[in-house]
C-alpha positions as CSV (number, residue, x, y, z in Angstrom):
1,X,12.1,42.9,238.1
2,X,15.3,45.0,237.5
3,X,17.0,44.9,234.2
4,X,20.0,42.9,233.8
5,X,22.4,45.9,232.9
6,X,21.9,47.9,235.6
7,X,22.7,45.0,238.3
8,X,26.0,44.0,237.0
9,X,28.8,46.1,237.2
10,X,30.7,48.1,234.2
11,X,34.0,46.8,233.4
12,X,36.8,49.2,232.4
13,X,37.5,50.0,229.2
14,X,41.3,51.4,228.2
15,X,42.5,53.4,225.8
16,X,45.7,55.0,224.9
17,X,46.3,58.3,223.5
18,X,49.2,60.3,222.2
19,X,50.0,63.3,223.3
20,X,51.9,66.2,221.6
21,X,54.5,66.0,223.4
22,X,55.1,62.6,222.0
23,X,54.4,60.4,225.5
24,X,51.7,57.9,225.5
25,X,48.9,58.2,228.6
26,X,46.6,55.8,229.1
27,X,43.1,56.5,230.1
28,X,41.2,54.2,232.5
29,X,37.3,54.8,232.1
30,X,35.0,53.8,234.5
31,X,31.2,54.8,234.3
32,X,30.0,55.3,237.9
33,X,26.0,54.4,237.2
34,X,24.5,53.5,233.9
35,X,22.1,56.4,234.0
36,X,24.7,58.8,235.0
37,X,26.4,60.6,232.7
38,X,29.9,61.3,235.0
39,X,33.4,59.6,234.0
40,X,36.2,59.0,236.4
41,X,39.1,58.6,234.6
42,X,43.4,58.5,235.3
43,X,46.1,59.5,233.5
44,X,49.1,57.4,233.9
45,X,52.8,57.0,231.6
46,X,53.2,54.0,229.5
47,X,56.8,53.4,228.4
48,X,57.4,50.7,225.4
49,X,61.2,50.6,226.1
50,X,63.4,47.6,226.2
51,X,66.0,47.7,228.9
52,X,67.7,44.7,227.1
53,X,68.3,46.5,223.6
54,X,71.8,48.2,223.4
55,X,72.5,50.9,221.4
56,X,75.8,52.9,220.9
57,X,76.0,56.4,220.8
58,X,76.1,58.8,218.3
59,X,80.0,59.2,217.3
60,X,79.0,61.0,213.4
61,X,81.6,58.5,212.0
62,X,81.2,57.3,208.7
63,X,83.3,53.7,209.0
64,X,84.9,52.0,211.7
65,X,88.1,52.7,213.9
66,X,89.6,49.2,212.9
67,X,89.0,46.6,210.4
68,X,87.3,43.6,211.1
69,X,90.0,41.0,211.9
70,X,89.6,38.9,209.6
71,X,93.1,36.7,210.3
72,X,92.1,36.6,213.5
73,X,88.7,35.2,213.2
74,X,90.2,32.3,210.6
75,X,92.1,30.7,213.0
76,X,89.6,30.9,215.7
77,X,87.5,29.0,213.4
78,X,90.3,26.9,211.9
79,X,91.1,26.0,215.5
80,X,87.7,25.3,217.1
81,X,86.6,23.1,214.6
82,X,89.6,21.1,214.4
83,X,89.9,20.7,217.9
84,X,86.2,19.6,218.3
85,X,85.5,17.4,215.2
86,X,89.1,16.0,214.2
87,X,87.9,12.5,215.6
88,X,84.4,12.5,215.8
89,X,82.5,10.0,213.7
90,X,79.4,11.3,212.2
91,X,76.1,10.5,213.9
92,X,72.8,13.0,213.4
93,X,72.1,13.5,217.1
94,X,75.7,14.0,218.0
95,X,76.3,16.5,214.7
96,X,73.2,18.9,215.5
97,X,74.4,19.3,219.5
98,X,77.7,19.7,218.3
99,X,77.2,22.6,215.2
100,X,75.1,24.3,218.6
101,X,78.2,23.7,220.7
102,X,80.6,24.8,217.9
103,X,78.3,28.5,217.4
104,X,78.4,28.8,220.9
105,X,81.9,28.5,221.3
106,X,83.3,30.6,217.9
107,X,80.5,33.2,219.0
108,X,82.6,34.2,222.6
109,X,85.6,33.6,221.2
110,X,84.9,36.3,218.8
111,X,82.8,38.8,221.1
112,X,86.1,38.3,223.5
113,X,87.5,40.3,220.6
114,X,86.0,43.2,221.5
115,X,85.1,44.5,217.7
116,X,82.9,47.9,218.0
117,X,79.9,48.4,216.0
118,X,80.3,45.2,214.2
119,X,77.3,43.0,214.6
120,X,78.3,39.0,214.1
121,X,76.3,36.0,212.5
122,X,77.7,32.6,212.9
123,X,76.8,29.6,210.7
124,X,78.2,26.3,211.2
125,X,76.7,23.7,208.9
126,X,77.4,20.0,209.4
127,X,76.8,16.9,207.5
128,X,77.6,13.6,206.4
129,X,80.5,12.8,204.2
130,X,79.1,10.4,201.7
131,X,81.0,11.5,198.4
132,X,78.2,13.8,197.3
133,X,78.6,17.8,196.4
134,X,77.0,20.4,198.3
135,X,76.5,24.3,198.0
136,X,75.8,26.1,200.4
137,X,74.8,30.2,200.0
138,X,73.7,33.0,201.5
139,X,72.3,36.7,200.8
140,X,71.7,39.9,202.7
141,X,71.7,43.5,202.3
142,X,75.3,44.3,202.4
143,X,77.9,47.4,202.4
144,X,81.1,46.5,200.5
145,X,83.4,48.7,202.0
146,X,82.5,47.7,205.7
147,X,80.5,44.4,205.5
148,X,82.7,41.3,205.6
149,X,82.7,37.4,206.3
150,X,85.0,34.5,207.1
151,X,84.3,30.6,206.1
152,X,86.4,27.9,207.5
153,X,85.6,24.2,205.8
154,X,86.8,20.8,207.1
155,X,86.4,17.3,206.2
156,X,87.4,14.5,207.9
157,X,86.6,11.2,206.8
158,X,82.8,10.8,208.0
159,X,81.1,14.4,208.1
160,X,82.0,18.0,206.3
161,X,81.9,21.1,208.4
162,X,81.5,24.5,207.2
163,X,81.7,27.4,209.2
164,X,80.6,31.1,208.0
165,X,81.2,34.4,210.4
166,X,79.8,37.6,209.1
167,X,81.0,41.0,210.3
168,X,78.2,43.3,209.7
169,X,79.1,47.4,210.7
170,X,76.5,48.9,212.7
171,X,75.9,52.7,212.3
């Protein structure tokens, strides 16, 4: 009778280890026969990059070349919003496709800007109008002389909107 370890066949095992030189190489091991004490092994590059990720190159500047516009980014909200919302009744389906449809719109009206190193956040909150008060905050890690934001609010006479666009400077 033969034992059951020698019949069936080693799996590989993989491990990764760093080099000096800083790249990663990953290490196939296969044992040949269980009673043998020879490895086969291959070397091969593993890369952990992501294609998608932008990043902009090194310029050594301390601040931006222009502001962030701030007039500019007001009446893009003050227009988008009242253009999309000036008659619409309130309904909760309608509302959540439409705060989607209104960060979707503000967001490439604002990238068609073309603002280097300024990363944007958009928040559009909407809700119904019912006579009630609402506050609505936010906090992050911020740099006063380069950080910024916008905030548009409209009412009309079934739902609020409130519309927030932060200008954050990227490094």
């Amino acid at each position: 009778m033969s034992e059951p370890l020698k019949d069936k066949p080693q799996k590989a095992e993989k491990k990764i280890k760093i080099h000096p030189e800083g790249r990663a190489k990953e290490k196939s091991l296969r044992i040949k026969d269980p009673a043998s004490t020879h490895v086969m092994h291959v070397d091969e590059h593993v890369t952990h990059e992501d294609p998608a990720a932008t990043t902009s190159p090194n310029t050594y500047q301390l601040g931006p070349y222009k502001p962030f516009p701030i007039t500019t980014i007001s009446y893009i909200l003050q227009e988008e919003i009242t253009h999309h919302l000036r008659d619409m009744q309130y309904e909760p389906r309608r509302s959540r496709e439409m705060t989607l449809t209104l960060c979707e719109v503000i967001r490439n009206r604002v990238k068609e800007l073309v603002i280097p190193r300024y990363k944007t956040v958009i928040l559009v909150h909407i809700g119904q109008l019912n006579g009630q008060g609402m506050q609505i905050s936010s906090r992050c890690l911020w740099d006063p002389n380069f950080d910024t934001f916008v905030s548009h609010s409209f009412k009309n006479t079934s739902l609020f909107c409130s519309a927030t666009v932060y200008g954050i400077y990227f490094e």
